[in-house]
N, C-alpha and C positions, 0 to 999 in steps of 0.2 A: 362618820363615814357616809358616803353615797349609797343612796337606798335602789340606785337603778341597777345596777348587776352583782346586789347580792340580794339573800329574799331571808326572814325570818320565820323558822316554822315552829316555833316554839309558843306562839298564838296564833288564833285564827280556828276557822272552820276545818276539821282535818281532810276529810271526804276531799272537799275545795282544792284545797293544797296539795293535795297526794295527786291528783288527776291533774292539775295546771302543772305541776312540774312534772309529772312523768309525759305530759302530752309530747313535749318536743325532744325528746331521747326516743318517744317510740316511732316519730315522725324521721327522725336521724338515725335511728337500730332500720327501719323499714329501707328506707334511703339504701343505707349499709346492705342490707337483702337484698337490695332491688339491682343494683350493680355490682353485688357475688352472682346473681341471679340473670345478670345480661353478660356476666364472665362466660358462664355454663352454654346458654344456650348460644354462644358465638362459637363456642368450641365445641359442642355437642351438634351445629347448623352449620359453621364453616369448615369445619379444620376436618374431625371425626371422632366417633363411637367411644376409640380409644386414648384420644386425646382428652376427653372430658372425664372418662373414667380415670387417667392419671390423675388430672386436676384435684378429681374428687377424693382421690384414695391419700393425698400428701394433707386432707383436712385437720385429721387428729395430730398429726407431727408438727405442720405448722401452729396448731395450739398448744400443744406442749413449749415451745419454743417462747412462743408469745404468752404463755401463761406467768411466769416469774415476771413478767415487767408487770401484767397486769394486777399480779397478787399485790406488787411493793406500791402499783397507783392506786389501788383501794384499801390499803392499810394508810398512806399519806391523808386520803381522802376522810377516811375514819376520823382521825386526830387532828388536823384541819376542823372538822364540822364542831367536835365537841369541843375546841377550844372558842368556835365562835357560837356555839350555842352558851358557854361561860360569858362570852365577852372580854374575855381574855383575846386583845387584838394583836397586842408585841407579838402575842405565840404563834399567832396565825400567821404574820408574817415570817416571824423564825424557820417554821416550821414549810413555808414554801420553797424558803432560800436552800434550806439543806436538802431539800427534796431532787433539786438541781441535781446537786453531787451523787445521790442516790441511783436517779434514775439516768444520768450518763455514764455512769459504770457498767448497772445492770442491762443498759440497753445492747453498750459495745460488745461484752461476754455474749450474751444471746444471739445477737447476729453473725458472730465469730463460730459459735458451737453449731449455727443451724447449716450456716455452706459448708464445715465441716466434714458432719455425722451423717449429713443427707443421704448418700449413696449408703453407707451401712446401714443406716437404721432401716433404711425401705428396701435392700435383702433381707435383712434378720425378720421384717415383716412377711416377706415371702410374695412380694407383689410381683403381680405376672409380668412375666419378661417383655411383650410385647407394649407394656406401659412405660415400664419400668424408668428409660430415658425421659422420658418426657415428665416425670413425677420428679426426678432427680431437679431438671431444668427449672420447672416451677419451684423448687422446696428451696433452690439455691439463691435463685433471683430474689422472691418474697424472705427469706431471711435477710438477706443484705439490706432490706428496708427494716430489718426490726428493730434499729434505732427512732424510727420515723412513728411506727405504731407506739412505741413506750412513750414519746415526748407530747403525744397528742394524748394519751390514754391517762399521763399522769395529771398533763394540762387541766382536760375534761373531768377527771377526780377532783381535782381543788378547785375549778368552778361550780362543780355541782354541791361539793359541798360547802359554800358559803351563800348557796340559794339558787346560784345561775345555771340552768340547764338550755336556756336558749344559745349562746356565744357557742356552746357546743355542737349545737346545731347547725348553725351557718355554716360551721369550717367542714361539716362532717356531708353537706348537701354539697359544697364545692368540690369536697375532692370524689363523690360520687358523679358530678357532673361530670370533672376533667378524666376521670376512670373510662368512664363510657364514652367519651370522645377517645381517649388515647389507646383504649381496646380497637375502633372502626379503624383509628387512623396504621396502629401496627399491626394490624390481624387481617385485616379484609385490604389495606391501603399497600403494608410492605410484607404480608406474606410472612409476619415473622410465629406464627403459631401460637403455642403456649407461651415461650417467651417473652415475647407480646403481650401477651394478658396479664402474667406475673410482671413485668416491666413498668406497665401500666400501671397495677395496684399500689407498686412499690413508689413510684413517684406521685401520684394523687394522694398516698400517706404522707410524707413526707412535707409538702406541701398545704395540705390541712394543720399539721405540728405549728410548721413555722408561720402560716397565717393567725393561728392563736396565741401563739408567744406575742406576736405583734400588739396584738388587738387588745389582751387582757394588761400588758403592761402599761399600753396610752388608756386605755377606760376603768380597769377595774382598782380603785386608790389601794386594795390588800397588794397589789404586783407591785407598788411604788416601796419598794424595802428600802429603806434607812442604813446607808453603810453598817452601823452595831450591830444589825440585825441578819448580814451575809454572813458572818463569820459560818465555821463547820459548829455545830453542837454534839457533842459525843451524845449527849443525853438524849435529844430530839432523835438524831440519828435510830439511835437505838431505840425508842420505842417505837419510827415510825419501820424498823426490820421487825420487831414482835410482833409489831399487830400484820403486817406486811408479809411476813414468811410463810406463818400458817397458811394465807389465803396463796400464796403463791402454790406452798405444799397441795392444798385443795383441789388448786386447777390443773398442777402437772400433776396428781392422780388419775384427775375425771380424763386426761390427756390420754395418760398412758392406759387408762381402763376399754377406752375408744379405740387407741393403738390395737391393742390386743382382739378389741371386736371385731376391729377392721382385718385382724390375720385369718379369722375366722373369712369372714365373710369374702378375703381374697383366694379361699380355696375354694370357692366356686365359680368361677372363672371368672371372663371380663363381663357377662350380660347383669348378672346379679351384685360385680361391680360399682357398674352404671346405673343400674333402680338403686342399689343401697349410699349413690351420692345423691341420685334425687332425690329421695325423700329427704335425707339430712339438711340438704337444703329446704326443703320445704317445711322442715321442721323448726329447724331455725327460723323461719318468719313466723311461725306460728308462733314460737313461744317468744317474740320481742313483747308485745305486751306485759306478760309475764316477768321479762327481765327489767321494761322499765320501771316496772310497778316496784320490783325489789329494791334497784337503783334509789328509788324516789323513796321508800320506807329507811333502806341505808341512812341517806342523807336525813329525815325527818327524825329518826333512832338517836341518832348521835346528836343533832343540834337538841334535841328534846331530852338526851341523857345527859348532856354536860351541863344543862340547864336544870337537873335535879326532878324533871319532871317522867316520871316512871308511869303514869295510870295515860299519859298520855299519849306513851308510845304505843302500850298496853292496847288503846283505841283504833291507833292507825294498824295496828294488827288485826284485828279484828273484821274494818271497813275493806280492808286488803283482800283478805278472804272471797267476802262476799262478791269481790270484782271480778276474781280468776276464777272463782264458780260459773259466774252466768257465762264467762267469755268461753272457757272450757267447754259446755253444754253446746254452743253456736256454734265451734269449731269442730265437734265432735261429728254435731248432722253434717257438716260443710265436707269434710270429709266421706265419709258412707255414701252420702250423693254423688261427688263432683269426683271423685279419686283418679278415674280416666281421664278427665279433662285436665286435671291439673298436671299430671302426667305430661299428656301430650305437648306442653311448654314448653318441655327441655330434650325429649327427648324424638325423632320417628321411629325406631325399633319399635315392632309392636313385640315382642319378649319382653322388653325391658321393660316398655310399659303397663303390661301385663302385671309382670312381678312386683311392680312400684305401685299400682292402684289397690294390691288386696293387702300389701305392705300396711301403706297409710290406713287402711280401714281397722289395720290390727295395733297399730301403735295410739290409734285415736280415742281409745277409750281408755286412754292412760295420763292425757292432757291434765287432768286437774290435778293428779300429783306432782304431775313436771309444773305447773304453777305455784301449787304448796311449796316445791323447793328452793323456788326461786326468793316468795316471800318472806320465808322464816329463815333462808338462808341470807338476806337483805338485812332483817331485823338482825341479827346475831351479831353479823359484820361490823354492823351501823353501833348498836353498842361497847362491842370490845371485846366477844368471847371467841378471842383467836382460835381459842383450844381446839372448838367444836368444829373448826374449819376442817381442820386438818383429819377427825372424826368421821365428818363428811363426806373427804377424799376417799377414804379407807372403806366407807361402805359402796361409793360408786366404785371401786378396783373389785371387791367381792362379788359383786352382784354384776358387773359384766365379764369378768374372767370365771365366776363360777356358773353364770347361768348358762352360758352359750358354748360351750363343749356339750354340757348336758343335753341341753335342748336339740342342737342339731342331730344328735345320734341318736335320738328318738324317731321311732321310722314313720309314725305320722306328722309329724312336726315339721322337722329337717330342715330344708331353709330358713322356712320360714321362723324359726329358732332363733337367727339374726336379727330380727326385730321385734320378736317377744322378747327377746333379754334386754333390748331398753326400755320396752315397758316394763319389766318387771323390777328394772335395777330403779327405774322412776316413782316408782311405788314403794318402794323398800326405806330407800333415800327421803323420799317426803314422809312417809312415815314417824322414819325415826329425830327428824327434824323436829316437828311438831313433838315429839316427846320430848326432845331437849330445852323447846318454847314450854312445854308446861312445866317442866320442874321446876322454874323461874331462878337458877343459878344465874342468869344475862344481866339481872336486878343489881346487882352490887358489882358489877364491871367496866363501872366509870374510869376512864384514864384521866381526868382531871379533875381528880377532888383536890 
């Protein structure tokens, strides 16, 4: 096989390897932020107030939505790495071809439930009426593309785990480019508002999908499958829904545990709305390092488990640690210092902005657990402890449904209870992560012996 677009991490320097491969996912996650992030302030600078607080409030739902495709392309992804960290290559191929069928089921269901449920679910959520439309309109349009997000999510699963995390990257900078052109051209150009944005997002996905199907089938020799090797495999199938379900289970948790923060946090009207989308957003740039770093341990776990090599994954845990430390630490002062300015990005209300700067000063000293979870939650995935995923789910559901009723009714706390309960569900979650890494039960959870 061709050594240009896949990578072997089963030798080598690890440090090396964890940081070259997660460079260009966090250069593509950043990407990814940076036009959510010229979504916002188009709607939050052109449109209005209200507009961007809808945008913001439809976050958790459309990940709930988008989490089952995600779960079934990182369980593919899992099984995929270890069979080529074996060298086991028929499987690899096998196991792409059926991933096909997999993920065009799970994509059509998903986008079918999300234009569906949209208006109910964002009653039941209790989101203020004056958004309310406009949250419907985004929730409806961005679901009708969640074929487009699962065929690019699963894509970028099976190249990263046969080494390639750059191929992921190009398609992932194109469709941020063509986002931010087709945001100017239907929001500022035809007046079309949210719809426009969402419209926008939905075809820049879609198009990233199918510029990678293209690309990996003419360059990468694992896409050139062998008629024998297309067939459906009940067995492949099935263990890529095992390893696949729990993580699915995990993310429509952490979904629904968000959902529920957000009901919270939408009974304080529209202004604390609006800070509580900015920071999420801001949050989410901050911990893409954090995710790549997991992504890149994922993939390093699994080609190093099916390879029989355990002391080695053992290490790249370790060196992982120490990187979400120092980055934690920078991002912690970056915060306390700049919290106003960063503010002012998205929003001019000086309220909102107000409410978003002491916000982030309070959530920022809780960054090196949301790190921790990311990279033990990486490791676990990458060898095969489904279990624990689903483990995972179930304590982010506890710790934001239990902390944030409590917290807000506390009469010095009160809002600001909104975003101590995801520092505290951050802390709780990385915690018990790290317990689960020390037991060392992840040790004998190879799928390809």
């Amino acid at each position: 096989m061709s050594a240009k677009y896949v990578k072997d991490m089963t030798e080598g320097n690890v440090v090396s390897l964890l940081v070259k491969f997660s460079l260009p996912m966090l250069i593509g996650n950043i990407f990814q932020q940076f036009y959510n992030i010229i979504d916002s302030i188009i709607v939050g600078k052109f449109v209005s107030v209200n507009a961007f607080a809808a945008v913001g409030a439809t976050g958790s739902l459309n990940f709930l939505f988008f989490s089952v495709c995600l779960g079934m392309s990182v369980g593919i992804g899992i099984l995929i790495s270890q069979y080529f960290g074996a060298k086991n290559d028929e499987y690899v191929k096998r196991t792409i071809a059926n991933s096909v069928y997999i993920i065009a089921v799970i994509g059509v269901i998903m986008s079918a439930l999300g234009i569906i449920l949209a208006r109910p679910i964002l009653e039941i959520m209790q989101t203020p009426p004056e958004i309310i439309d406009d949250a419907v309109i985004f929730m409806q349009v961005t679901s009708a593309g969640t074929i487009g997000v699962a065929a690019y999510n699963a894509l970028a699963s099976i190249l990263r785990a046969l080494g390639d995390s750059k191929t992921p990257l190009f398609f992932l900078v194109m469709a941020c480019i063509v986002n931010v052109i087709l945001d100017f051209i239907f929001v500022l150009g035809f007046d079309l508002e949210v719809f426009g944005v969402a419209l926008a997002t939905a075809i820049s996905q879609a198009l990233s999908a199918l510029g990678c199907f293209i690309f990996a089938v003419r360059k990468n020799p694992y896409f050139r499958i062998e008629k024998e090797y297309r067939r459906a495999n009940r067995e492949l199938i099935k263990k890529c829904i095992r390893i696949g379900v729990p993580v699915a289970v995990q993310n429509s948790m952490i979904a629904i545990s968000c959902i529920a923060l957000q009901c919270v946090v939408n009974g304080f009207g529209k202004n604390v709305v609006g800070a509580f989308s900015a920071t999420n957003r801001i949050e989410q740039l901050v911990q893409q390092p954090f995710n790549s770093l997991g992504v890149a341990l994922s993939t390093f776990a699994g080609q190093n488990m099916g390879a029989g090599k355990v002391k080695r994954v053992k290490e790249g845990y370790h060196k992982s640690f120490i990187i979400i430390a120092v980055f934690s630490v920078l991002m912690l002062i970056a915060a306390q210092l700049g919290a106003r300015y960063i503010m002012q990005l998205f929003v001019n209300d000086e309220e909102v902005i107000t409410l978003g700067a002491n916000a982030l000063r309070i959530t920022s000293y809780f960054y090196i657990t949301l790190g921790m979870i990311h990279i033990t939650r990486g490791l676990l995935n990458g060898v095969g402890d489904a279990t624990y995923a689903m483990v995972n789910g179930f304590i982010e559901v506890i710790g934001r449904v239990g902390f944030a009723p409590l917290l807000v009714n506390i009469a010095f706390i009160g809002v600001w209870g909104t975003w101590l309960t995801s520092g505290l569900t951050w802390f709780i979650t990385g915690f018990a992560s790290f317990i689960r890494y020390k037991q060392g039960k992840w040790e004998y959870k190879s799928l390809v012996k």
